[in-house]
Wavefront OBJ file of the C-alpha trace (Angstrom):
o trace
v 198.344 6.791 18.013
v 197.237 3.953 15.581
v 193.305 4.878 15.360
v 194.292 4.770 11.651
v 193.067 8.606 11.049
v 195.973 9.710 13.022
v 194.288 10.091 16.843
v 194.760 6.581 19.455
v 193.730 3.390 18.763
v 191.236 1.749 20.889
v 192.961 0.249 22.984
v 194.852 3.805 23.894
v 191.356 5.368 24.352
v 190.524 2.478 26.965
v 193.868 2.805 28.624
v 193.370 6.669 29.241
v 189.546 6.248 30.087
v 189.829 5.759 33.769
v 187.438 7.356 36.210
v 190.061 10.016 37.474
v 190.436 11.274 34.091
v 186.557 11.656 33.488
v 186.202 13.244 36.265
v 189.195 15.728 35.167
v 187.355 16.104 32.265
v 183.920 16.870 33.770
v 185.347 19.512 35.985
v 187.502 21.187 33.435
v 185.164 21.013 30.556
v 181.620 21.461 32.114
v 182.078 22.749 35.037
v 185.175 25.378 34.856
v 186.724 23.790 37.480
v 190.031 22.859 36.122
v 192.580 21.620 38.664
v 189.927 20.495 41.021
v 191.154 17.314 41.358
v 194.221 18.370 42.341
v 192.933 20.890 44.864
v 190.491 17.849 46.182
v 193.479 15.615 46.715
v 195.669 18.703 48.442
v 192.502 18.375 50.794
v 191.948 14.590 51.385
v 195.550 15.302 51.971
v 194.914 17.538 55.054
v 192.745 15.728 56.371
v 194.601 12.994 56.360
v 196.536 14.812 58.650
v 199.358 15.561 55.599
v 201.379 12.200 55.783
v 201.144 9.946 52.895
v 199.866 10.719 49.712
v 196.535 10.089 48.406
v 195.988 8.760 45.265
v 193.195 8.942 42.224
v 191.599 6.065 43.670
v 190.725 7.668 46.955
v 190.165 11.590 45.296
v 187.557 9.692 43.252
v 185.462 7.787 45.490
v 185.870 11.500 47.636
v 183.586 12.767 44.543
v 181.602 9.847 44.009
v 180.384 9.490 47.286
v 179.534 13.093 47.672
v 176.695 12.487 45.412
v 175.572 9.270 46.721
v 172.497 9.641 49.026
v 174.131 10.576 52.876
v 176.681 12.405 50.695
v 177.538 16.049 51.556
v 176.702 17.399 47.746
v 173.431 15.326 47.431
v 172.359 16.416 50.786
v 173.405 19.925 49.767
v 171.461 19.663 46.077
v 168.780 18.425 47.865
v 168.317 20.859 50.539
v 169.169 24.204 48.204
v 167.236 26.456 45.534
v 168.723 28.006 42.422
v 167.116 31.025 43.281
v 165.720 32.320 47.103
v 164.048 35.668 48.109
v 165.783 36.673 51.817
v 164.516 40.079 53.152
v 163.371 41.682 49.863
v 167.052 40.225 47.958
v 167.115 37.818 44.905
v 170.230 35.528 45.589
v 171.220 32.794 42.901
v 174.276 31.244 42.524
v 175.855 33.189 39.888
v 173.248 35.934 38.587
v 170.614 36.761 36.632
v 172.561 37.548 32.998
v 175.118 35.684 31.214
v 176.918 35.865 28.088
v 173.524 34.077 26.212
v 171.177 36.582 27.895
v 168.830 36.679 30.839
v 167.714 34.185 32.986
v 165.561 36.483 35.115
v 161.880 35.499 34.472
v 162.912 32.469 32.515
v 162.064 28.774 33.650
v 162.799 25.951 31.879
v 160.556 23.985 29.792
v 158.167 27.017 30.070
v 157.735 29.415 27.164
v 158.021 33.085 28.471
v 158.624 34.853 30.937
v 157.694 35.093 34.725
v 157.226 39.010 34.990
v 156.732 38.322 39.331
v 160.472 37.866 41.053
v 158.920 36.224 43.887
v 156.308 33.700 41.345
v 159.475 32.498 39.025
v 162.332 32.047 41.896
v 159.059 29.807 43.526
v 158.618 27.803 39.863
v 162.010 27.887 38.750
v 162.674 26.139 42.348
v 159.844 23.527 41.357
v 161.441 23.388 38.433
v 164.944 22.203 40.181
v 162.995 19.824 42.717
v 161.433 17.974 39.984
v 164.585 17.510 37.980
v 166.313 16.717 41.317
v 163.847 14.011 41.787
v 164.267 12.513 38.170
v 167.758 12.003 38.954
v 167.527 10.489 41.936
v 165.076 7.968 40.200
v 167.715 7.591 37.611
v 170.911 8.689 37.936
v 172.676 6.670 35.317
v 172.936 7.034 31.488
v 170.402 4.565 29.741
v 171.573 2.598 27.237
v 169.595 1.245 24.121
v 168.756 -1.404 26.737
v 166.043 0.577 28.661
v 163.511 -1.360 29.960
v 164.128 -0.596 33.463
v 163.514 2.864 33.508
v 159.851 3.979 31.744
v 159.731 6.329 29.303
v 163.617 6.876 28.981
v 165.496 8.175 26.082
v 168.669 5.982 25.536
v 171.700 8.692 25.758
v 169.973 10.331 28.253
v 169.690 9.733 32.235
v 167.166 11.625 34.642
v 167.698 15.825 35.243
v 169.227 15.981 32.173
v 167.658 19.587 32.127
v 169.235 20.625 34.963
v 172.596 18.970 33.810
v 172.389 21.269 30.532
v 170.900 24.029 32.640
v 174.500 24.770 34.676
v 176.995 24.095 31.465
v 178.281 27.052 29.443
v 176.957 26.297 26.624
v 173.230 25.494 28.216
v 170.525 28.491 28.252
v 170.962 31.421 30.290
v 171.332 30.479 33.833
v 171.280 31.755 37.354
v 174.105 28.749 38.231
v 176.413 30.202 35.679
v 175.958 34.187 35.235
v 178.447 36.433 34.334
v 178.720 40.086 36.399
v 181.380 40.854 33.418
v 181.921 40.492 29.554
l 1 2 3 4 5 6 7 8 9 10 11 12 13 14 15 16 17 18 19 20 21 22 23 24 25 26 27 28 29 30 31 32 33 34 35 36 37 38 39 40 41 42 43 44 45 46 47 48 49 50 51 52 53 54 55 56 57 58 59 60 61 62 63 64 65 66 67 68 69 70 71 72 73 74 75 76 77 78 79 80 81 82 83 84 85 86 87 88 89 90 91 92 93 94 95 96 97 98 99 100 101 102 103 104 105 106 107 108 109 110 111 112 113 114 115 116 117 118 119 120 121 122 123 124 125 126 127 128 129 130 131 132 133 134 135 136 137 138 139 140 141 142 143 144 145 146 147 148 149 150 151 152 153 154 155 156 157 158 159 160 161 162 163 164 165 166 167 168 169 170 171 172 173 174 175 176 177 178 179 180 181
């Protein structure tokens, strides 16, 4: 490249900053999801009823709208629980340990632990709703240029918690836990 300190220049970073490859890199690098995309397309694909190909433009607005209100994933998000009690049974997502501890008993934002099962899936739940709701009210990243959203942080956009509480290198997590080292 010709950054000048050997990576691309600027106008290389631009080039290769499209919304396909963000989205590549969200699902490989936050989400363990590598080759997503490509298994989203092989779908759009299908349903398409198989002729034609479909290309980045269409496998990205097929994410993008799944989060817009109506969507399937914010209608999903907004109708689950990270953690639900069903005949006596804890089920989460991915379970109660991971390789940064235990998330059993922990909520976020709250300093100790919930000793009741039944008391911290119920707050850890509130929890979720209320982060659920501050990114709904803002859903974008704020820039130093604020003023439209009270009390925001620039760099940051609303359930920001609950984006750093489902990474691998966020707290211990019912979203992301491990059944093996």
């Amino acid at each position: 490249g010709g950054g000048g300190g050997g990576g691309p220049s600027r106008e290389e970073l631009l080039a290769r900053n499209t919304l396909a490859n963000r989205i590549r890199w969200m699902l490989r690098e936050t989400m363990g999801a590598d080759g997503e995309f490509e298994r989203r397309r092989a779908e759009l694909q299908l349903l398409g009823g198989g002729g034609g190909g479909v290309g980045d433009d269409a496998v990205c607005e097929s994410f993008v709208s799944s989060v817009r209100p109506g969507g399937f994933m914010h209608d999903l998000l907004h109708e689950g629980q990270l953690a639900a009690i069903h005949g006596g049974n804890l089920l989460v997502h991915g379970g109660v340990s991971s390789a940064d501890g235990v998330a059993l008993g922990r909520v976020p934002g709250r300093e100790g632990r919930v000793v009741s099962v039944v008391e911290w899936a119920e707050l850890l739940n509130s929890w979720y709703r209320q982060q659920l709701g501050e990114w709904t009210a803002s859903p974008r990243w704020v820039s130093d240029d604020s003023s439209a959203v009270p009390r925001a942080v620039p760099g940051s956009r609303g359930g920001a918690a609950l984006l750093d509480y489902c990474v691998p290198s966020g707290p211990p997590s019912v979203v992301l836990g491990r059944h093996l080292p």
